[in-house]
Backbone bond lengths (Angstrom), bond angles and torsions (degrees), N, CA, C in turn:
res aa  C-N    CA-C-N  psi(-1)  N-CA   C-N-CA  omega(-1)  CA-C   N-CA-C  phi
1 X - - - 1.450 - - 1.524 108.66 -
2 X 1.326 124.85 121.42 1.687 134.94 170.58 1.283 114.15 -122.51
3 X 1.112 107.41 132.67 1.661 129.40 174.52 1.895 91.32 -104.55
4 X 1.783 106.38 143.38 1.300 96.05 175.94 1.465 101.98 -140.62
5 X 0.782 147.90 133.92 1.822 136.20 -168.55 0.865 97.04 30.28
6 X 1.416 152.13 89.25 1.294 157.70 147.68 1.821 115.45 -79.55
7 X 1.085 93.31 118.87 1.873 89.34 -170.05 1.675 104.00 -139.89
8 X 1.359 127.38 93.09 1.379 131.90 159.39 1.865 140.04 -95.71
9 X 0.805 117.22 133.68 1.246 132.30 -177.98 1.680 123.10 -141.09
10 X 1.102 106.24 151.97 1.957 118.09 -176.93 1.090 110.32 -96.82
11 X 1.734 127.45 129.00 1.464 109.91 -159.73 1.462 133.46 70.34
12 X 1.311 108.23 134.59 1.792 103.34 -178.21 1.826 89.33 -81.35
13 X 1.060 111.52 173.09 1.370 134.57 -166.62 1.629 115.21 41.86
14 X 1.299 129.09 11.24 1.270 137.02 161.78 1.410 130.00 -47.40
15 X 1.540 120.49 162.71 1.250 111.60 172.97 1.857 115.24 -79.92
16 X 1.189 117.13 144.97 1.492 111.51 -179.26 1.748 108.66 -84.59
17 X 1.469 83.29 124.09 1.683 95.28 179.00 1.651 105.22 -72.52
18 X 1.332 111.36 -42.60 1.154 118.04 168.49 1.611 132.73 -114.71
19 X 1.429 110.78 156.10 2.077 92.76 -166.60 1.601 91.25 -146.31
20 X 1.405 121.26 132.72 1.504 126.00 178.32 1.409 116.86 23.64
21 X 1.478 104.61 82.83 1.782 107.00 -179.46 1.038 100.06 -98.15
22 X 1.318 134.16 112.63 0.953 139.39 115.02 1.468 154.10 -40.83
23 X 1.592 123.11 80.15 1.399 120.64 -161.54 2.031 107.89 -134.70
24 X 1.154 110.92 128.34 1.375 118.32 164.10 1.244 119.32 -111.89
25 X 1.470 127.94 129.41 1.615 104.36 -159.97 2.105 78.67 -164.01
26 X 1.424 112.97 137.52 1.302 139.28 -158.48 1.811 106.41 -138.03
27 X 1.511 113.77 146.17 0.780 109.93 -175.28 1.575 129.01 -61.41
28 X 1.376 156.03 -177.66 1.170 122.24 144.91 2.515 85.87 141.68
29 X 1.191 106.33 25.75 1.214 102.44 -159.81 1.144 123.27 156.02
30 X 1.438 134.18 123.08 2.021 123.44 167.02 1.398 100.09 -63.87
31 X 0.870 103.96 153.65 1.519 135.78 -171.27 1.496 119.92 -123.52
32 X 1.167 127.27 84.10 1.299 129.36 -166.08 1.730 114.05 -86.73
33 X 1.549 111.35 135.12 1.324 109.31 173.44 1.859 103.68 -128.70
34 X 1.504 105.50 139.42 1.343 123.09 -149.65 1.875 78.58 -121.67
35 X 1.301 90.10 -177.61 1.404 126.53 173.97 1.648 122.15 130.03
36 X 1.705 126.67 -171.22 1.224 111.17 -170.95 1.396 119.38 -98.84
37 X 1.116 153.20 143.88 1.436 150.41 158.94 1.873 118.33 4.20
38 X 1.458 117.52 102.90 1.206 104.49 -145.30 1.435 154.60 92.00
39 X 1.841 89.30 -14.77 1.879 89.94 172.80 1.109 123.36 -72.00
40 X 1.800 115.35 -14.61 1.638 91.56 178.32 1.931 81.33 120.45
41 X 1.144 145.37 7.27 1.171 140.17 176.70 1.850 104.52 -64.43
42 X 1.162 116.91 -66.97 1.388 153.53 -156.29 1.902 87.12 -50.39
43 X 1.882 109.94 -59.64 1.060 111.22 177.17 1.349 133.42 -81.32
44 X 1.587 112.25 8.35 1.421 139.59 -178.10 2.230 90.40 -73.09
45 X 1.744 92.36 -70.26 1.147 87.80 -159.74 1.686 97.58 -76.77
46 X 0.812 128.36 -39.46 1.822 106.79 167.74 1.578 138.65 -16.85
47 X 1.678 79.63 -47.73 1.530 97.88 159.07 1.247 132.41 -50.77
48 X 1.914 100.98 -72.11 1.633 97.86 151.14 1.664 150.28 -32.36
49 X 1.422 101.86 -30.98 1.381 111.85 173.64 1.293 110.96 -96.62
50 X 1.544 137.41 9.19 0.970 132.83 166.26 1.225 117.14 73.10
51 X 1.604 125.65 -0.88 1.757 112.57 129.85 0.957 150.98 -17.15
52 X 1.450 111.98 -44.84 1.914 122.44 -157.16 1.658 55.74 -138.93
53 X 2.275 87.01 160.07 1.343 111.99 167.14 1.529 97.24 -138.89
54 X 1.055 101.83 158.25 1.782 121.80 -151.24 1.778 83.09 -96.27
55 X 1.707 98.41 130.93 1.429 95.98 162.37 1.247 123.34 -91.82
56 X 1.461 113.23 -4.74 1.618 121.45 154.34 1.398 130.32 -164.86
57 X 1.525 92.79 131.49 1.494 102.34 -179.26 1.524 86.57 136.43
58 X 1.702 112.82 -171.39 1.355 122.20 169.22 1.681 114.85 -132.60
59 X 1.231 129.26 128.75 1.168 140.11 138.01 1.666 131.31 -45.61
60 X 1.342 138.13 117.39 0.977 151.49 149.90 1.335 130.49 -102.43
61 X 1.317 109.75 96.44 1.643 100.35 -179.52 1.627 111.73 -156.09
62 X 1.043 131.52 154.12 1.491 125.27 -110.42 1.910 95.49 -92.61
63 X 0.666 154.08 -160.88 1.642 139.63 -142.26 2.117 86.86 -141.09
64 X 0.974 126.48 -22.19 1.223 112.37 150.25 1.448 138.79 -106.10
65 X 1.482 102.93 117.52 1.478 114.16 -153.86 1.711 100.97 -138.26
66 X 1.468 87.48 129.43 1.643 95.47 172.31 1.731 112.84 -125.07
67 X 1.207 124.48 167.84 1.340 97.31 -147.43 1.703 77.61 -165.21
68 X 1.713 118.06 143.77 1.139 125.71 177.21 1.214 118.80 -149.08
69 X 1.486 120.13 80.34 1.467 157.69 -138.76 2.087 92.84 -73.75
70 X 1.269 98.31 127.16 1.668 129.33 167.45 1.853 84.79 -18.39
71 X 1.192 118.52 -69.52 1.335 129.58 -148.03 1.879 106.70 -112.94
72 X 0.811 136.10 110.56 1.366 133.99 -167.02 1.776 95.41 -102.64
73 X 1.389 125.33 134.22 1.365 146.76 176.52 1.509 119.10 -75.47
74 X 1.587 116.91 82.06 1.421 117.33 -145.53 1.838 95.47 -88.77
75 X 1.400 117.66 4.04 1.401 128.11 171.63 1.513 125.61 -83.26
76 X 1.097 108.32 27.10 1.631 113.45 173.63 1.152 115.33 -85.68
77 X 1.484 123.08 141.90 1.564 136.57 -159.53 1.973 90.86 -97.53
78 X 1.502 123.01 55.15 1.099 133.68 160.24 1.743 149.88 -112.16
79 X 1.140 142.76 89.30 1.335 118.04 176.58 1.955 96.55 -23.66
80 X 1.991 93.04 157.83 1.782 80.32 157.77 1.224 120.30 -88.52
81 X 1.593 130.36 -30.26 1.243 102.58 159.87 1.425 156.21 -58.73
82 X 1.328 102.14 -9.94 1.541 122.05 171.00 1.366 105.01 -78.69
83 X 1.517 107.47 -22.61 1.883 108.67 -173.64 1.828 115.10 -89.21
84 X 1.291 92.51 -17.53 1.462 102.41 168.29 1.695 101.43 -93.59
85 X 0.952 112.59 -47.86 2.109 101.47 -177.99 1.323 118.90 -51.98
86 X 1.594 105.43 -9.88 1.764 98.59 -154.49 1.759 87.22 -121.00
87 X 1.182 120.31 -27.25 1.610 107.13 155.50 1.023 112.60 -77.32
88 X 1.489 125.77 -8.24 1.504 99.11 174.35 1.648 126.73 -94.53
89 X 1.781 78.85 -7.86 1.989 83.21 165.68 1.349 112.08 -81.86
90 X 1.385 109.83 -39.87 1.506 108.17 175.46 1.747 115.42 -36.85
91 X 1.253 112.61 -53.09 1.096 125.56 165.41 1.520 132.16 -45.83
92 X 1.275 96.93 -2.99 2.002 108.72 -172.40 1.821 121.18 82.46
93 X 1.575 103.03 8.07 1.515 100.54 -176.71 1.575 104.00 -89.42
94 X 1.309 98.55 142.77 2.169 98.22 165.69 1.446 112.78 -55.89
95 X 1.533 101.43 175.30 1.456 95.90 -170.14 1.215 114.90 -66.56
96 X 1.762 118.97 -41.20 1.230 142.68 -175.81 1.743 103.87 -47.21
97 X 1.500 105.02 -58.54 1.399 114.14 -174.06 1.840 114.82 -42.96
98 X 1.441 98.22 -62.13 1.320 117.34 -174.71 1.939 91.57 -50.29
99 X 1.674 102.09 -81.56 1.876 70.38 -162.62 1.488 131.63 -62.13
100 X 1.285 117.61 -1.19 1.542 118.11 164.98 1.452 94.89 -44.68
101 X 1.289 112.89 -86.36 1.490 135.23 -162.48 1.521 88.95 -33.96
102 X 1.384 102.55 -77.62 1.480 83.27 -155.96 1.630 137.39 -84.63
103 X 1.781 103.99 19.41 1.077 108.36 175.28 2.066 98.29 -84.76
104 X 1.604 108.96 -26.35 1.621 124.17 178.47 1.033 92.46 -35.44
105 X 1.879 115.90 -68.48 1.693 106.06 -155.13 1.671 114.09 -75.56
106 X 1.309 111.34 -12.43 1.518 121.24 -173.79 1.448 110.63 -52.59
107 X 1.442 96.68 -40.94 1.538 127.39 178.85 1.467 100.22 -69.14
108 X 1.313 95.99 -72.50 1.650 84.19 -156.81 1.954 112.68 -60.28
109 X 1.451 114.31 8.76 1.351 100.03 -166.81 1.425 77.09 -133.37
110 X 1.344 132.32 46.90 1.221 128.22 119.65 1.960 110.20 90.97
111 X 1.925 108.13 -14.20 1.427 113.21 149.20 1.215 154.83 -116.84
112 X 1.135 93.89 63.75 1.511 102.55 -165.87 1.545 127.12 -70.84
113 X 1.941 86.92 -17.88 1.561 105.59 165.17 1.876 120.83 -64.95
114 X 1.275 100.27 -8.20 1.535 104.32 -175.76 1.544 106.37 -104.60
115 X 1.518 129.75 6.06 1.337 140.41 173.35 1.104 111.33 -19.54
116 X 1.208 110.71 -64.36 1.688 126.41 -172.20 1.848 120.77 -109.57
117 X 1.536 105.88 32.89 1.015 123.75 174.58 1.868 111.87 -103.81
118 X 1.673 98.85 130.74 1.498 92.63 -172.90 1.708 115.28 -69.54
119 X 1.267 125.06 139.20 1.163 131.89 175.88 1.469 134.30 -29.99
120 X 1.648 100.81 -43.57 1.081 102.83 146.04 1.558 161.41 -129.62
121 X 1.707 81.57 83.71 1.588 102.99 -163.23 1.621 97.80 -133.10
122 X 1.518 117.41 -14.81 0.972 136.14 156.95 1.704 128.13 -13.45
123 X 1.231 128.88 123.34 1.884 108.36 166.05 1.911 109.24 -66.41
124 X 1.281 105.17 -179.66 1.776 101.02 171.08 1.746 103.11 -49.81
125 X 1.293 83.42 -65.74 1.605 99.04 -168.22 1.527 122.13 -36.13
126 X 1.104 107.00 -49.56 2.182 118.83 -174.22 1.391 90.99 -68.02
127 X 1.496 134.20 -43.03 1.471 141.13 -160.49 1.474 106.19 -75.78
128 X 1.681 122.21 -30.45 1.633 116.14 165.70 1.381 97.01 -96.23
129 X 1.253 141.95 7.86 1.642 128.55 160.65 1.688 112.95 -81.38
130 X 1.677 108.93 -31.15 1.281 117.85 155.93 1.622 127.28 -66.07
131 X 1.570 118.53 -30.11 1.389 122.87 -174.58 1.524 93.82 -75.04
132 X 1.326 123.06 -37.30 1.399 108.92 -167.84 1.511 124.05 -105.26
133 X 1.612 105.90 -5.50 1.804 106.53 140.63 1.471 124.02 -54.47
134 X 1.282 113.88 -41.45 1.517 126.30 -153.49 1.636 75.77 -59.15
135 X 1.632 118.21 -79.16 1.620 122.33 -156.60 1.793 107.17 -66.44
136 X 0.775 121.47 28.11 1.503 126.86 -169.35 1.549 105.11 -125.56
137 X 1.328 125.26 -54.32 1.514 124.92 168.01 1.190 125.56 -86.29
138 X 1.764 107.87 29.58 1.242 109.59 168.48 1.926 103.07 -111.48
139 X 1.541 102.47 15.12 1.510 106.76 173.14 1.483 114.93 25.94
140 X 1.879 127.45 52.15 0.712 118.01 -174.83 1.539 123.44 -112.33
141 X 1.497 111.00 -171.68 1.539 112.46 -170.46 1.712 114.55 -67.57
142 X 1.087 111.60 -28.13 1.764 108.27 -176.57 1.600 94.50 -134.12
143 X 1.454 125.59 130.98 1.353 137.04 -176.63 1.288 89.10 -99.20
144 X 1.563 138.87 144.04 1.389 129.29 149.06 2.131 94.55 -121.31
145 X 1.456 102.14 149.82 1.097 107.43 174.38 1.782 114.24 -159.61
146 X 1.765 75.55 106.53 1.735 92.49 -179.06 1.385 122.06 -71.27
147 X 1.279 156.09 78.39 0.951 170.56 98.33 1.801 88.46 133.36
148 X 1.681 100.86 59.26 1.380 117.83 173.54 1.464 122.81 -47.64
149 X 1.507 105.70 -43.08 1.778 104.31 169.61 1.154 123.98 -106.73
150 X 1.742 124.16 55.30 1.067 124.94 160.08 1.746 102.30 -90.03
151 X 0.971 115.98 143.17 1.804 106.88 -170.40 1.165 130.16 78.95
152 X 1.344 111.22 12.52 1.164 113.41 171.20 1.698 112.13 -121.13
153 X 1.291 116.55 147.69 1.418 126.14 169.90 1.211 136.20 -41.42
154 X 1.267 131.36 155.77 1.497 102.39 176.88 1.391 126.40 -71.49
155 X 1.177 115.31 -21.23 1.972 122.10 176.98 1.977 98.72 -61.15
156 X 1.603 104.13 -52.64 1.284 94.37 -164.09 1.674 120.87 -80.65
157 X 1.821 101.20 -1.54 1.671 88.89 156.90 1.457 119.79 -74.74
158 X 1.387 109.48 -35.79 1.533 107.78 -178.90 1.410 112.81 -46.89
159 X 1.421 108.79 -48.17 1.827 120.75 -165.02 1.664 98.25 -53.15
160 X 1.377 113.00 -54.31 1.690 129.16 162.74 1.340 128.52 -23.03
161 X 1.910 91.02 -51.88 1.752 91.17 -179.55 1.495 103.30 -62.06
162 X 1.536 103.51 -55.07 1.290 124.14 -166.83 1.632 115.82 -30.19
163 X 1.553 98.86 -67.48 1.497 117.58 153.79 1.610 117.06 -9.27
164 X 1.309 93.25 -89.87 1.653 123.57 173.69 1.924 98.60 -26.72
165 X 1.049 103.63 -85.51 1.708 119.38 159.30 1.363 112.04 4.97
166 X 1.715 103.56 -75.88 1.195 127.77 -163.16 1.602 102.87 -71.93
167 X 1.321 126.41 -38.43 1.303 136.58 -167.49 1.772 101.60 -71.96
168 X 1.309 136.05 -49.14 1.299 163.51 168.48 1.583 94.66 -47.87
169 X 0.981 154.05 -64.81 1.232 164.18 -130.14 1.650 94.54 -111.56
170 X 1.246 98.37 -49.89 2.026 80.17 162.95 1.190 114.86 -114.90
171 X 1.164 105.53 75.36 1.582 137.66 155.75 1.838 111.53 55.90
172 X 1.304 109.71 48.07 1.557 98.51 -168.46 1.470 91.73 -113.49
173 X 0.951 108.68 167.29 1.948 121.00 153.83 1.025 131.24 -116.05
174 X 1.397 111.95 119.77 1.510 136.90 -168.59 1.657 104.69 -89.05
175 X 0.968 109.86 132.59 1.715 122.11 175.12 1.559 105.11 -133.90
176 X 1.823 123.55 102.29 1.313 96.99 -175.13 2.223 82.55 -138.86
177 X 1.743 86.80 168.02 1.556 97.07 167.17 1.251 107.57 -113.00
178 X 1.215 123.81 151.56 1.415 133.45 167.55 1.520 130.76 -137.45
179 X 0.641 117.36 141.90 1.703 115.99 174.12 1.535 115.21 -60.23
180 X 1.786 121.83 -47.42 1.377 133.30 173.17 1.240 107.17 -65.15
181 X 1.623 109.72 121.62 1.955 106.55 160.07 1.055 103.32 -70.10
182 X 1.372 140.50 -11.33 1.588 104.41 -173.11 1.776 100.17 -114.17
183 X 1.205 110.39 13.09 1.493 103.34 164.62 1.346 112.52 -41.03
184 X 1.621 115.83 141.94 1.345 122.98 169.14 1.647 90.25 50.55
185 X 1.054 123.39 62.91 1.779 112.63 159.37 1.450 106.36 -98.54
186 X 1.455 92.84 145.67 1.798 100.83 -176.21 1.572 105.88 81.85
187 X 1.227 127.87 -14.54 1.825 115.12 167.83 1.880 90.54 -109.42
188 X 0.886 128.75 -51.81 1.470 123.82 -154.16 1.760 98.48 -52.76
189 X 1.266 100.27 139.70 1.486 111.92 -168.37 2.023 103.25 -126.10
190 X 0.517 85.00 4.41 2.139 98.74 166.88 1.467 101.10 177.21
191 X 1.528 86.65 165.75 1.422 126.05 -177.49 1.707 104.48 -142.20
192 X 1.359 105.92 129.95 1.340 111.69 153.66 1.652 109.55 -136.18
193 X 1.488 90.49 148.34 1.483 99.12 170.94 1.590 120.92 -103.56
194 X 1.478 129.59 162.76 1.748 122.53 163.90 1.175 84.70 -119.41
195 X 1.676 105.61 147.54 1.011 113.91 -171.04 1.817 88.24 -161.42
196 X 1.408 122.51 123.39 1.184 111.47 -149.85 1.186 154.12 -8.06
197 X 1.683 91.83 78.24 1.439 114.63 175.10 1.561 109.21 113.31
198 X 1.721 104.80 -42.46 1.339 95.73 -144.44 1.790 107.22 -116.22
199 X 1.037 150.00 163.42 1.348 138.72 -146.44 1.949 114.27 -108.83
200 X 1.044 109.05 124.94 1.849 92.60 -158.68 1.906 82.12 -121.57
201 X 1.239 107.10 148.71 1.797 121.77 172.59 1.788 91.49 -110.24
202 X 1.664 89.22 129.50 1.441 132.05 -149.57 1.798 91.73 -94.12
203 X 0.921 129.02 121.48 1.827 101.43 158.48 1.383 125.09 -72.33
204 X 1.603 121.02 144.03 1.415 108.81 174.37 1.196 106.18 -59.54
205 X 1.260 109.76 154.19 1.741 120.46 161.25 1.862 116.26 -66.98
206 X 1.224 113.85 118.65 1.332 116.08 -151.60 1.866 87.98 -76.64
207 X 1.470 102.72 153.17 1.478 100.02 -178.97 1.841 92.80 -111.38
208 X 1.341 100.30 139.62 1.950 83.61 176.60 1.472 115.37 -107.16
209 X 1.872 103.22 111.12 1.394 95.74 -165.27 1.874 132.13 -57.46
210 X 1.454 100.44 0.31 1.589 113.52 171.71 1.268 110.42 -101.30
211 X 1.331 124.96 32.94 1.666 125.09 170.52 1.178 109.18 -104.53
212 X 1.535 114.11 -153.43 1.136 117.14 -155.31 1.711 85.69 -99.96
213 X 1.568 112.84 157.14 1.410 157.35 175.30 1.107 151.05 -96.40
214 X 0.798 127.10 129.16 1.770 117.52 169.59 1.728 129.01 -124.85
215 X 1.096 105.48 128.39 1.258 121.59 160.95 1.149 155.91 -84.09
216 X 1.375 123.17 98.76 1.535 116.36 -166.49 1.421 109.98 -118.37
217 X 1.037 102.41 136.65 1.659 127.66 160.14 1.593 118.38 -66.06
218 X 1.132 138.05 128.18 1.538 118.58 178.52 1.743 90.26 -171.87
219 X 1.953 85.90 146.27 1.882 110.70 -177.16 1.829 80.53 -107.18
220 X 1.028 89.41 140.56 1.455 121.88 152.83 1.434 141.64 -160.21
221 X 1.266 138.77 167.38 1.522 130.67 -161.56 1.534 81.58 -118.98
222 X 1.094 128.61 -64.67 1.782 102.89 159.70 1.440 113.00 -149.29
223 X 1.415 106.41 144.88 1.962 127.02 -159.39 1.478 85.64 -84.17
224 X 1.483 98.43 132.91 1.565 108.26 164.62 1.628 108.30 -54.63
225 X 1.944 99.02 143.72 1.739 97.70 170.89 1.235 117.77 -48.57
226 X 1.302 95.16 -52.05 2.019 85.71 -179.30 1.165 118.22 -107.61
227 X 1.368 122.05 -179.99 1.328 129.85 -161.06 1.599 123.23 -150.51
228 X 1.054 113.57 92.26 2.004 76.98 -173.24 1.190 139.47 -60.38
229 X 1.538 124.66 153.52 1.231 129.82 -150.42 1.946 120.58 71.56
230 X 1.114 90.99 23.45 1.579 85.91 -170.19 1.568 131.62 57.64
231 X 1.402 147.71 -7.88 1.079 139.01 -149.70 1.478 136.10 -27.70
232 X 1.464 112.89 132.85 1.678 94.45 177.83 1.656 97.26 -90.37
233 X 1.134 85.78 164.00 2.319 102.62 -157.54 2.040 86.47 -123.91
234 X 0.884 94.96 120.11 1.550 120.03 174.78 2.176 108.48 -118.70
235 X 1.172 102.47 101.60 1.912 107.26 -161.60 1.848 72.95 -81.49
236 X 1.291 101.51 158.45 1.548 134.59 -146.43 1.851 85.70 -116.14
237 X 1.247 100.68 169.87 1.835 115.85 167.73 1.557 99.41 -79.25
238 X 1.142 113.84 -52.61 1.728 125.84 -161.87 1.645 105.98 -90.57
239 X 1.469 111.49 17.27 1.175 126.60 161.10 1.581 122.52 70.84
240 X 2.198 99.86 10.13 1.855 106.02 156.48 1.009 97.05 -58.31
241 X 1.699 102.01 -166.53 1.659 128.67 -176.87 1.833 75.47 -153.82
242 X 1.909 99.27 134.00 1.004 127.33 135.67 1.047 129.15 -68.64
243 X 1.376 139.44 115.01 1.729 143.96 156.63 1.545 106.17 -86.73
244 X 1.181 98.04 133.54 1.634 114.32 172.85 1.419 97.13 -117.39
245 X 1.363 111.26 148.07 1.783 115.50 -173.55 1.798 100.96 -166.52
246 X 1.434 111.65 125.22 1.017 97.20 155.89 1.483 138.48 -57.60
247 X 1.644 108.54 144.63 1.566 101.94 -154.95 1.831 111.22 -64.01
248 X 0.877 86.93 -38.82 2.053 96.25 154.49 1.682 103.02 -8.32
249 X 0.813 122.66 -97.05 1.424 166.23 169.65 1.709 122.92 -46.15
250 X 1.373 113.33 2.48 1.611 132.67 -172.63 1.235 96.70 -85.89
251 X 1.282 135.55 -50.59 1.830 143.24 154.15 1.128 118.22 8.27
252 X 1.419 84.75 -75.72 1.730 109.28 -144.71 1.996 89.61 -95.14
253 X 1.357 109.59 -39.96 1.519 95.06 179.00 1.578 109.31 -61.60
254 X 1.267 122.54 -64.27 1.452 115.11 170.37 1.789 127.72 -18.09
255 X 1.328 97.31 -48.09 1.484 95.09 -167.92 1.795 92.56 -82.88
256 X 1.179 135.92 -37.62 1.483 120.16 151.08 1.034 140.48 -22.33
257 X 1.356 106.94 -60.89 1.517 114.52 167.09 1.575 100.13 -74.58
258 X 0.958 144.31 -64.08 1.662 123.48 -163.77 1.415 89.42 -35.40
259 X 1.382 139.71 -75.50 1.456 149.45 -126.58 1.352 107.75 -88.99
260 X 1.491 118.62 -1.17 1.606 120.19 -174.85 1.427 108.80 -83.67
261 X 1.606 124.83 158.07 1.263 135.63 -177.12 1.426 101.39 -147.95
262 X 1.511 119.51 119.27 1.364 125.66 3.58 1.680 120.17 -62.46
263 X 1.648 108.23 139.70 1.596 101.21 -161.84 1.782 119.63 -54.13
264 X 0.855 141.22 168.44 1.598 145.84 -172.84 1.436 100.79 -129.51
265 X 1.494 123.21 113.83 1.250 128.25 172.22 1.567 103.05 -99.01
266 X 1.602 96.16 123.79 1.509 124.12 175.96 1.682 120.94 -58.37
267 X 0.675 130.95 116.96 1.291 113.18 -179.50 1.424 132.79 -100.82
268 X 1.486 116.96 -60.96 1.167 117.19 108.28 1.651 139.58 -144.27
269 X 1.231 105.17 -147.21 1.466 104.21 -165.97 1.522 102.74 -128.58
270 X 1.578 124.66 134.57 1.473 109.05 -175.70 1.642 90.84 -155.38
271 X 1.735 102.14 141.48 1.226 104.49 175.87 1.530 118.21 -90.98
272 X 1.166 147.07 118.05 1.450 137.20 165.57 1.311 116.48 -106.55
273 X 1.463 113.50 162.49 1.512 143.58 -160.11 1.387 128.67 -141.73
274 X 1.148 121.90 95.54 1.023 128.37 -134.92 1.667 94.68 -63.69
């Protein structure tokens, strides 16, 4: 995916939200883009999804694109399962395909009891568990996700990371904003910021693998594939699993595991030093 002089604005004679973006960005990692309220993030990835069109420069980015907009449109004349079957034909899936899929994520995000509930009758919350099935069972080439888990629970950010995880691992590219710095910590592989107008690459924050640590103890019937921070997993006599994690990164794994299903009993928690 390349952005090349990329230059947008609302209105002819307007101010430019955006000015010569320059961005090359490949699968292999989420890709996080930051900045402040208003910089122009929101219309960064719009761009990408082929919403907004750039009044200069060119966009390249790969022809399957799913996309999970700041604000989700809780006024659609849909059951949600009919609203997931019918993007998912849009999308080129059979009929069969589409409601598999999207009865899968209905499930896995915990409403499946709202199947045949109209869209908008929805709470906030069930209505971004629906915005972010819709772009999820379209298993596509570029994920964008606009501050996808604001409104959502704590089980269904985990399901998200997980998602995210799962999407990365078969070869897609994730581009999302978030409010949490340590969202996705330990998978995110760049950062860029806008910062008037124009697009700056962030360095990761280096983790130092001879610092300090953490250790967790944990029962489970099975540990999510991924994890943040990577952990190395040491299986126990009495059949826990040790996680080792840099202490960096103890945060964001914790609140994972609280939020994972099947549940993960903690056991405990210990800081070490090398």
């Amino acid at each position: 995916m390349r952005l090349t002089g990329v230059g947008k604005r609302y209105g002819r004679g307007g101010p430019w939200v955006l000015r010569e973006v320059e961005l090359t960005l490949r699968p292999g990692g989420p890709v996080r883009i930051e900045g402040a309220n208003g910089s122009g993030k929101s219309t960064l990835l719009k761009l990408l999804a082929g919403i907004e069109r750039a009044e200069r420069g060119t966009v390249e980015a790969p022809a399957g694109r799913a996309y999970v907009p700041e604000r989700f449109p809780p006024a659609l004349p849909f059951d949600v399962r009919d609203y997931l079957c019918h993007l998912g034909r849009i999308r080129g899936l059979a009929a069969g395909e589409a409601r598999r899929r999207a009865d899968h994520w209905l499930e896995r995000f915990g409403i499946a009891g709202y199947a045949g509930t109209p869209i908008g009758r929805l709470s906030k919350g069930t209505c971004q568990k629906v915005a972010v099935a819709q772009a999820l069972l379209a298993e596509a080439e570029l994920l964008l996700l606009d501050e996808a888990w604001t409104g959502l629970d704590q089980a269904a950010r985990g399901e998200l990371d997980g998602a995210v995880a799962e999407r990365v691992a078969a070869g897609a590219l994730v581009v999302f904003v978030d409010h949490d710095p340590t969202r996705l910590a330990g998978l995110t592989t760049a950062v860029h910021r806008v910062d008037g107008g124009t697009l700056h690459e962030v360095p990761l924050p280096a983790v130092d693998g001879d610092g300090p640590r953490t250790a967790l103890v944990v029962e489970a019937e099975v540990l999510p594939e991924w994890l943040p921070g990577r952990p190395g997993r040491k299986p126990l006599a009495d059949g826990a699993t040790r996680l080792d994690v840099p202490a960096a990164h103890s945060d964001a794994l914790l609140r994972r595991l609280l939020a994972a299903h099947p549940p993960v009993h903690i056991r405990s928690v210990r800081e070490e030093t090398p």
